[in-house]
C-alpha positions as CSV (number, residue, x, y, z in Angstrom):
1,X,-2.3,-11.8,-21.6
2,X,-5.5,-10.7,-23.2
3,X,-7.0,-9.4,-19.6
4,X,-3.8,-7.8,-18.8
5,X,-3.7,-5.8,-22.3
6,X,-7.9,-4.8,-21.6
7,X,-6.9,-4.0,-18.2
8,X,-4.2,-1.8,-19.1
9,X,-6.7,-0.2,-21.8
10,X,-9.4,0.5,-19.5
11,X,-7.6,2.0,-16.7
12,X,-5.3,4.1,-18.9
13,X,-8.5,5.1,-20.4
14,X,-9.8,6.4,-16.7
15,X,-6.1,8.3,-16.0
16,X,-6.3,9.9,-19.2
17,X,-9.7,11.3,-18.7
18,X,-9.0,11.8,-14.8
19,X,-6.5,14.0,-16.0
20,X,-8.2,15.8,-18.9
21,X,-11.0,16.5,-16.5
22,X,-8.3,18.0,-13.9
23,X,-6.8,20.5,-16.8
24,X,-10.4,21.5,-17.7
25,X,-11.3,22.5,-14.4
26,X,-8.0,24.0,-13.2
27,X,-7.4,21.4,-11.0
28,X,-3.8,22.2,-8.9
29,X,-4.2,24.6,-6.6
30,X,-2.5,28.1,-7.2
31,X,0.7,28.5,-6.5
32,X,1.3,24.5,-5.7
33,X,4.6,22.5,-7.7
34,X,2.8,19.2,-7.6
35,X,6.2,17.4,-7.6
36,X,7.2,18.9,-4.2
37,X,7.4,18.2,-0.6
38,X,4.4,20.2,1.0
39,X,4.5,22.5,3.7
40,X,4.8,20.8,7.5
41,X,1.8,21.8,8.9
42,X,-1.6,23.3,8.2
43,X,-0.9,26.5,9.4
44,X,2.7,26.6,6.6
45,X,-0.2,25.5,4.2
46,X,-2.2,28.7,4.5
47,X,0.7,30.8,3.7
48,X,1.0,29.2,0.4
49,X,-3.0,29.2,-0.7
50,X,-4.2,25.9,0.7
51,X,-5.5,26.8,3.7
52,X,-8.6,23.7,2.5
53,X,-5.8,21.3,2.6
54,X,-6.3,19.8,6.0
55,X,-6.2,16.1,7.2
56,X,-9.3,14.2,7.4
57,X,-8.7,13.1,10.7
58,X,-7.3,15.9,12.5
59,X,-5.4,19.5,12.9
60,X,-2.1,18.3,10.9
61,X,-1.4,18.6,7.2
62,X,-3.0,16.1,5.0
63,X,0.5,14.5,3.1
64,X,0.8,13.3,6.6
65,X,-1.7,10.8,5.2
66,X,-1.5,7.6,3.8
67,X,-3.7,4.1,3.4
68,X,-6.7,3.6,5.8
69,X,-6.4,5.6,9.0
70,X,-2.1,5.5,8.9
71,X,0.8,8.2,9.0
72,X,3.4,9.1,6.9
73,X,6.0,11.8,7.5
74,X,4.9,15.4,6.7
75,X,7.8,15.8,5.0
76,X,6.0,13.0,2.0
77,X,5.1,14.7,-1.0
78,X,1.9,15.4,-2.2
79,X,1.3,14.7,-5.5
80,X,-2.7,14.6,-5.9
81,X,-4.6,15.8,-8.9
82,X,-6.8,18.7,-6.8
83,X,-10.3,20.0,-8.2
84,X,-12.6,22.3,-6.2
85,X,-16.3,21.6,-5.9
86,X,-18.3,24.0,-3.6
87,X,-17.1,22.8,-0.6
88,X,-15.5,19.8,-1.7
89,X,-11.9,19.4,-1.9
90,X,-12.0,16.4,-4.3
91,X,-8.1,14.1,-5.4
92,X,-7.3,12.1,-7.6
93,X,-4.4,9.8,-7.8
94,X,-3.3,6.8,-10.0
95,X,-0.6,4.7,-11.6
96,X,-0.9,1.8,-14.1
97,X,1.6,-1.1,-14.7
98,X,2.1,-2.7,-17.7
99,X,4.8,-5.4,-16.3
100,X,6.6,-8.6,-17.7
101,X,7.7,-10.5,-15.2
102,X,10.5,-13.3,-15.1
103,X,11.3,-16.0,-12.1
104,X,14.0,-18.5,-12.6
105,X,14.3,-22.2,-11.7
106,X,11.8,-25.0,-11.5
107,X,9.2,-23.1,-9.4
108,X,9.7,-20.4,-11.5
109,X,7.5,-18.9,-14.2
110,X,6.7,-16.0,-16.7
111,X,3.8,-14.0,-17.4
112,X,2.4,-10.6,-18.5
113,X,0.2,-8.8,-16.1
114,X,-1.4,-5.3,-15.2
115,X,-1.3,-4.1,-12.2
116,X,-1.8,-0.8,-10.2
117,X,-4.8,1.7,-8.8
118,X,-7.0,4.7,-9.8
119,X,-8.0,6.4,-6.2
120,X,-10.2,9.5,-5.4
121,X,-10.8,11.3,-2.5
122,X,-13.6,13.6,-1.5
123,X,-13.2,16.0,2.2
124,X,-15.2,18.7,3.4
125,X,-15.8,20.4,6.5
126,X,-18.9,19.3,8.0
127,X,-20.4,20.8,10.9
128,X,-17.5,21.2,14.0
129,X,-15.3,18.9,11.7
130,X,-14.2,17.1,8.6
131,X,-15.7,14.8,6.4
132,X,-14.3,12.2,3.7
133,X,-15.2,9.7,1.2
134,X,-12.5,7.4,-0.3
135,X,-12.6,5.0,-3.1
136,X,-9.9,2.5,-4.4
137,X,-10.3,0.6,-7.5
138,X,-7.8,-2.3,-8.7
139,X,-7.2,-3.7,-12.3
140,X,-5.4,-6.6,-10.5
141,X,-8.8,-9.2,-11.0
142,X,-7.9,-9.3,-14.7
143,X,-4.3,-10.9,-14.0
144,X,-6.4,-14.3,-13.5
145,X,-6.8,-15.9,-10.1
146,X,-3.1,-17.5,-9.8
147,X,-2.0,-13.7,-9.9
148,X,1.8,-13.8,-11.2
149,X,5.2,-15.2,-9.9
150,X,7.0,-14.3,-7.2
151,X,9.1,-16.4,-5.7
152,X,8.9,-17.0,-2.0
153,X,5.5,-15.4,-1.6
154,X,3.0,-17.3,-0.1
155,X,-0.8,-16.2,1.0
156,X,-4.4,-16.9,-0.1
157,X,-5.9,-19.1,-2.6
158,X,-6.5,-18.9,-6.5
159,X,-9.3,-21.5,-6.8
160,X,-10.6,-22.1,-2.9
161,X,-8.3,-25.6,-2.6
162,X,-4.9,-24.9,-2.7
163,X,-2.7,-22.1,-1.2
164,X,-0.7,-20.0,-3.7
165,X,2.9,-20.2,-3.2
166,X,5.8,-18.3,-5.2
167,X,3.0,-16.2,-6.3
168,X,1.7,-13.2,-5.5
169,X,-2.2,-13.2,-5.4
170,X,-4.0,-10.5,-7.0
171,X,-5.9,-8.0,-5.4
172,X,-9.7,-7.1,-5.4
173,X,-11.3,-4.8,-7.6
174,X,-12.6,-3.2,-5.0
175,X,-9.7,-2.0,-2.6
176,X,-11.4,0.7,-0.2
177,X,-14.3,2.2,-0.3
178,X,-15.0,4.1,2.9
179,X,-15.5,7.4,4.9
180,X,-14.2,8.9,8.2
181,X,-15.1,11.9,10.1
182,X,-13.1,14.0,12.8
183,X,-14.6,15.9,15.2
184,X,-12.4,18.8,16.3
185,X,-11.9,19.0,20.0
186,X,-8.8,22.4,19.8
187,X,-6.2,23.4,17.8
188,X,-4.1,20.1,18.1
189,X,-6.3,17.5,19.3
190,X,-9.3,15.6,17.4
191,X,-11.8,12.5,17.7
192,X,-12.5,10.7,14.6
193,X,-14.5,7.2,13.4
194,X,-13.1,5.5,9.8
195,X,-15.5,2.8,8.4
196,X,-14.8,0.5,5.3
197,X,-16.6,-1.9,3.3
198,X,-13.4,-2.8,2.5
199,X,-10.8,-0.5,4.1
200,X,-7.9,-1.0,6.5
201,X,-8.0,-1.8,9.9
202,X,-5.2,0.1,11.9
203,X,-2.1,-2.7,11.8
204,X,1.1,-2.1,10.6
205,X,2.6,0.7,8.6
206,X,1.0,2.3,4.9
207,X,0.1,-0.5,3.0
208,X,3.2,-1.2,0.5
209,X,1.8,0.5,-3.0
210,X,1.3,3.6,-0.7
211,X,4.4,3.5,1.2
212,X,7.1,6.1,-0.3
213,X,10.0,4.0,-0.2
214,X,8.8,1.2,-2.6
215,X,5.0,2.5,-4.1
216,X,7.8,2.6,-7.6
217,X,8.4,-0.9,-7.9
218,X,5.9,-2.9,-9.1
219,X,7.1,-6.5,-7.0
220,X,4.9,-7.0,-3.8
221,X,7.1,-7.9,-0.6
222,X,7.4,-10.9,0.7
223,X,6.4,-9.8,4.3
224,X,3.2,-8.8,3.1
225,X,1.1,-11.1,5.1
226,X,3.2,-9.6,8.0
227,X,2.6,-6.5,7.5
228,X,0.0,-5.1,5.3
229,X,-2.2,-7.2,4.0
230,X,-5.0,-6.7,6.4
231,X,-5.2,-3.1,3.9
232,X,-8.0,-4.9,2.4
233,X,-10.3,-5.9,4.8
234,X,-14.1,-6.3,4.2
235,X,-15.6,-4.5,7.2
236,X,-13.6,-2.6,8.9
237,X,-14.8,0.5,11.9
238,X,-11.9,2.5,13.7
239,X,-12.0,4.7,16.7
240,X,-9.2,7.1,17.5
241,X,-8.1,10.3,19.2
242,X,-5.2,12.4,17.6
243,X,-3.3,14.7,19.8
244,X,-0.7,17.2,18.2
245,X,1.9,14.7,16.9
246,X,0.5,11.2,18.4
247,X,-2.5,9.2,17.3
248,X,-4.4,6.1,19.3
249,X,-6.6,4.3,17.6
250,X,-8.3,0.5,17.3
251,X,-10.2,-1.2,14.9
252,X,-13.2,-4.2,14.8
253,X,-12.6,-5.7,11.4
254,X,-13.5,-8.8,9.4
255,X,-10.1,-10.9,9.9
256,X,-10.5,-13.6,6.6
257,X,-8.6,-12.7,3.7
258,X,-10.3,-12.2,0.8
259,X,-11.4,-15.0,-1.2
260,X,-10.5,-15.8,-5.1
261,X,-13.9,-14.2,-6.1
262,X,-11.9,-10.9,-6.6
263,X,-14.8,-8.9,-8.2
264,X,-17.2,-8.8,-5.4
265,X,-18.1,-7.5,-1.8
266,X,-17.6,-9.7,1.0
267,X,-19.1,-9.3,4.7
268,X,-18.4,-11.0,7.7
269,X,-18.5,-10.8,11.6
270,X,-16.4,-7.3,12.7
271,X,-14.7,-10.1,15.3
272,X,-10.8,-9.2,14.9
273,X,-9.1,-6.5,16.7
274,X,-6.1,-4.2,16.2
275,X,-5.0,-1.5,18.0
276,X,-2.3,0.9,16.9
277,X,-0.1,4.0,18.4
278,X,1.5,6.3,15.8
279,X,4.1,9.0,16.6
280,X,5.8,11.8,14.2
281,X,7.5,13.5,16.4
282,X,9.2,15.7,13.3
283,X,8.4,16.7,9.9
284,X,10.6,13.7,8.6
285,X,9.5,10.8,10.7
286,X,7.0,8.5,11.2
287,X,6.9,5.8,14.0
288,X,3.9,3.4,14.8
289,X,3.5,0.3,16.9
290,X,0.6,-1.8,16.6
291,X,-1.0,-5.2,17.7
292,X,-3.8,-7.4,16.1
293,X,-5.8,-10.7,17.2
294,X,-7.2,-12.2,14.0
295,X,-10.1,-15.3,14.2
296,X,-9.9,-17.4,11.6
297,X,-7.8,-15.0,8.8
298,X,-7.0,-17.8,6.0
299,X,-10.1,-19.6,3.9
300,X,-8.1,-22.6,3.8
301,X,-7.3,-23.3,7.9
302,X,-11.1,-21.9,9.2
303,X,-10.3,-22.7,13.2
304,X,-7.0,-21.1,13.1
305,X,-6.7,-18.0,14.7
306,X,-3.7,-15.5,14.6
307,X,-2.1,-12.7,16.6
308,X,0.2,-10.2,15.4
309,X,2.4,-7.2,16.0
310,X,4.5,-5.2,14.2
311,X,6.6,-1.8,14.6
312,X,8.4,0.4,11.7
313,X,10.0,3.7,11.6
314,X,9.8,5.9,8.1
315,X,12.1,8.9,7.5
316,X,11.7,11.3,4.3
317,X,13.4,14.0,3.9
318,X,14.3,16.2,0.8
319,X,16.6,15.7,-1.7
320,X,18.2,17.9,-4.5
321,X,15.9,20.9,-5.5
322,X,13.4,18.4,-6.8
323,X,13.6,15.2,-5.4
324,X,12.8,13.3,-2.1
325,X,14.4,10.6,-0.5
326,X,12.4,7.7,1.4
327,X,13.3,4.5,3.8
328,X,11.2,2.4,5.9
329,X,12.6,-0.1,8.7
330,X,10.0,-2.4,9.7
331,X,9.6,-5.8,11.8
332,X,6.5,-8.0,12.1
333,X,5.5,-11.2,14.1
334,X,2.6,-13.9,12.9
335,X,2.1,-16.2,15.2
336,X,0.0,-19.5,15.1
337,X,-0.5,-22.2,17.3
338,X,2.3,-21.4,19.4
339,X,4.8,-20.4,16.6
340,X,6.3,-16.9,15.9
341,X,7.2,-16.0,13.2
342,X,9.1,-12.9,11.8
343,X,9.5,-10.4,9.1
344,X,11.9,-7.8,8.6
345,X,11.7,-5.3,5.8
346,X,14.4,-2.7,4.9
347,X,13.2,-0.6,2.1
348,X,14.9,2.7,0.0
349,X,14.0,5.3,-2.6
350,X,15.2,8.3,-3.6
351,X,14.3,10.6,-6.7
352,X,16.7,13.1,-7.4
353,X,15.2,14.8,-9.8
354,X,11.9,15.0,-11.8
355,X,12.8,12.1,-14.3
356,X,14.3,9.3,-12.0
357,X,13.2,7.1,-9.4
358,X,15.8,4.8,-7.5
359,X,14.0,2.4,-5.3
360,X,15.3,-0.9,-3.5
361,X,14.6,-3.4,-0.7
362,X,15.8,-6.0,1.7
363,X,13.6,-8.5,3.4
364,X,14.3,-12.0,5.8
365,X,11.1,-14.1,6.3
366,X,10.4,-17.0,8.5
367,X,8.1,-18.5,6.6
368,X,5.9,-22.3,6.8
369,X,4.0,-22.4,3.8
370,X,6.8,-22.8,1.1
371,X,6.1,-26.8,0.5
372,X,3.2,-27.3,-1.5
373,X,0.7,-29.7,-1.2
374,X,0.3,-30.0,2.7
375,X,-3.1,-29.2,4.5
376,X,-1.7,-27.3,7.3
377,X,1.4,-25.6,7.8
378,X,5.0,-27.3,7.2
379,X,8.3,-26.7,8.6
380,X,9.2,-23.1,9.0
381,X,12.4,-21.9,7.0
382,X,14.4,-18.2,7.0
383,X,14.2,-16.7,3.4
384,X,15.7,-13.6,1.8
385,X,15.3,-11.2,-0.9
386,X,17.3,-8.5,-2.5
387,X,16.0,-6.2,-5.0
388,X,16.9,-2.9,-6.6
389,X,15.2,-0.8,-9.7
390,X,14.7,2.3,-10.8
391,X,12.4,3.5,-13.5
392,X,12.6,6.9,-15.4
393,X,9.2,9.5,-16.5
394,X,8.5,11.9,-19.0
395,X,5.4,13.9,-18.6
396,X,3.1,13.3,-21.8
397,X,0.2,16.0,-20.0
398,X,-0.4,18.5,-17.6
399,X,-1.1,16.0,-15.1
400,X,0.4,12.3,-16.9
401,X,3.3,11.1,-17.1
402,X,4.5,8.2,-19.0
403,X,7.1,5.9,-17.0
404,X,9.9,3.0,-18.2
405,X,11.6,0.7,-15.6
406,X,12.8,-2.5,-14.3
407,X,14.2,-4.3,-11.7
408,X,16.0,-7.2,-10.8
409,X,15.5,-9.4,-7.8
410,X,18.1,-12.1,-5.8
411,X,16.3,-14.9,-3.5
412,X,17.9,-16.6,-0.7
413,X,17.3,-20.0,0.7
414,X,18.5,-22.4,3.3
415,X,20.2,-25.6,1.8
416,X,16.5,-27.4,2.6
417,X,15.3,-25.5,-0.2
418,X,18.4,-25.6,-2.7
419,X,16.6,-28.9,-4.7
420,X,13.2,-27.1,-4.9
421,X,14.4,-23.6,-6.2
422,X,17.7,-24.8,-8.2
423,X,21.3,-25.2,-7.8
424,X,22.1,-21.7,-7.8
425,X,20.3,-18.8,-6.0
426,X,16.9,-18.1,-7.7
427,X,16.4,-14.6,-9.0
428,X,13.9,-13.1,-10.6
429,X,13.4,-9.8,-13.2
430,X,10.6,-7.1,-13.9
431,X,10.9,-4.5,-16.9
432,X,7.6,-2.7,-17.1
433,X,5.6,0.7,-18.8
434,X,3.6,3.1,-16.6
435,X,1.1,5.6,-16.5
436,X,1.3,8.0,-13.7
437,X,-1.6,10.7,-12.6
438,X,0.4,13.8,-10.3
């Protein structure tokens, strides 16, 4: 509890100064309401004084932008801390947890935990195109390496032995650090390479804390390892070509988790592979598909190798005079040694207003790593959850705002599992505090 309370110190320390620095220096851009939906397309953006604001990887409007080398809907908002430097168009964004979290029955637990991000981004035009730098910085070491409880998550290792299971695993201190450059090839069509050490290789949708529809709630999915958790990968280099509303791209990446060293910098062999195809063919949609062969992704089964693919739609549209409304569908498959295995997510958020956030989701895993103790992986069993929160802001600066919420959480498992969780349904509960930078 000590870490998490230093944790929450230090990085509340780093949004409050991010944010002092960003009123000193004039940081939104004139004529920009921070809380809104941006315009659709670079060409809306001029019209409104930010003609700098630009993808990094092409001719499109940057809130079309989200982790790694993805797409969100240009419709998102944008809600960046901007400061001009010379050339440099340079962001900030962050948010802080301070969360208390409860899981019932005997594999339940509770703890105190901070969790959350302090990201900056720095783009430029360089030559025929665009450069940018991107760094990502995590509080999560500081929750210990057993992370916090969640039940029905399973993935990585605290200590190198075992495999975590109804827990969620921290994540590194380090979450990206990377940069990409586009070369312009017209008006709608651009080449571009993306390099991480670590960044995100191009699987899957945005990563989950950057996904609209759930970035609020402060509980990880349990289709994480299906869908996003290559997001931190040490080593990653991508290729791709966007034209107008489509983007190919594929990446060599180091495929092994992280290990439960969560302060350092890992390498390894670039000897995984994932290709994606993204598609918004409006302002309010977002579409990928995407396909990934993995060598050897989990410290604790080195000569397993796995292959994955995933698809997911994301809509956002407007809501109120102030608000936004979010939802992503998405399926993934791992499979292992000739077993598939599925994930599907259905996720929702909706802020109608400047105070209030609504967010909930839906998720049905097939999943062989819920019994403990075994060396390899067990029988494979479909598990649910059902959560919903919501969590209300005032703004306490410029450029901070100050957050309460909670949630609460309703687990399903097959009769298999009834003895291990508990004789009724298990459940879990969040209540947290939160810093935001916008």
């Amino acid at each position: 509890m000590k870490a998490s309370l230093f944790a929450a110190a230090s990085l509340a320390g780093c949004l409050a100064c991010t944010a002092a620095h960003a009123q000193s220096t004039g940081a939104a851009m004139p004529g920009m309401d921070m809380g809104q939906p941006a315009a659709a397309s670079p060409t809306a953006a001029k019209g409104m004084g930010m003609d700098q604001m630009e993808g990094a990887l092409g001719p499109y409007f940057m809130t079309r932008e989200a982790s790694g080398t993805s797409w969100q809907p240009d419709a998102s908002p944008h809600e960046a801390i901007h400061v001009r430097e010379g050339d440099w168009l340079v962001m900030f964004h962050g948010v802080l947890n301070g969360v208390w979290d409860s899981q019932s029955g005997p594999r339940g637990d509770e703890k105190g935990f901070a969790s959350g991000m302090l990201m900056a981004m720095a783009q430029r035009p360089l030559g025929d195109g665009e450069l940018q730098l991107r760094a990502m910085l995590s509080p999560d070491p500081l929750m210990g390496p057993s992370g916090y409880p969640l039940l029905l998550a399973t993935g990585e290792t605290a200590n190198g032995r075992t495999p975590l299971v109804d827990r969620q695993h921290p994540h590194d201190f380090f979450m990206e650090l990377s940069a990409s450059y586009a070369w312009k090839l017209s008006n709608r069509a651009s080449v571009f390479v993306y390099a991480g050490l670590p960044g995100e290789p191009a699987f899957g949708p945005p990563a989950f804390m950057h996904r609209l529809s759930v970035m609020d709630s402060p509980e990880a999915p349990i289709s994480h390892h299906w869908l996003d958790s290559t997001h931190i990968s040490f080593g990653v280099v991508t290729g791709g070509m966007v034209a107008g509303d489509w983007k190919l791209e594929a990446s060599a990446y180091n495929g092994r988790e992280p290990d439960q060293h969560r302060w350092d910098i890992e390498t390894g062999a670039l000897d995984s592979t994932a290709v994606r195809l993204s598609w918004n063919p409006t302002r309010n949609w977002a579409l990928q598909a995407s396909w990934a062969d993995e060598i050897s992704p989990e410290q604790l089964e080195p000569g397993v190798d796995q292959h994955k693919v995933s698809a997911s739609a994301i809509y956002t549209t407007d809501f109120g005079d102030h608000g936004w409304w979010s939802t992503t569908a998405a399926w993934g498959r791992r499979s292992s040694e000739g077993v598939d295995l599925d994930a599907w997510v259905l996720e929702s958020a909706v802020k109608p207003n400047r105070a209030w956030t609504i967010f909930g989701r839906a998720e049905r895993v097939e999943n062989d790593e819920l019994i403990p103790g075994l060396t390899g992986p067990g029988p494979a069993f479909t598990v649910g959850k059902v959560s919903l929160g919501a969590v209300r802001d005032w703004p306490v600066g410029e450029h901070l705002t100050f957050g309460l919420g909670g949630l609460y959480a309703l687990d399903f498992v097959p009769g298999a599992l009834k003895a291990a969780y508990g004789s009724t349904d298990p459940h879990g509960a969040m209540a947290f505090v939160r810093l935001k930078l916008r």
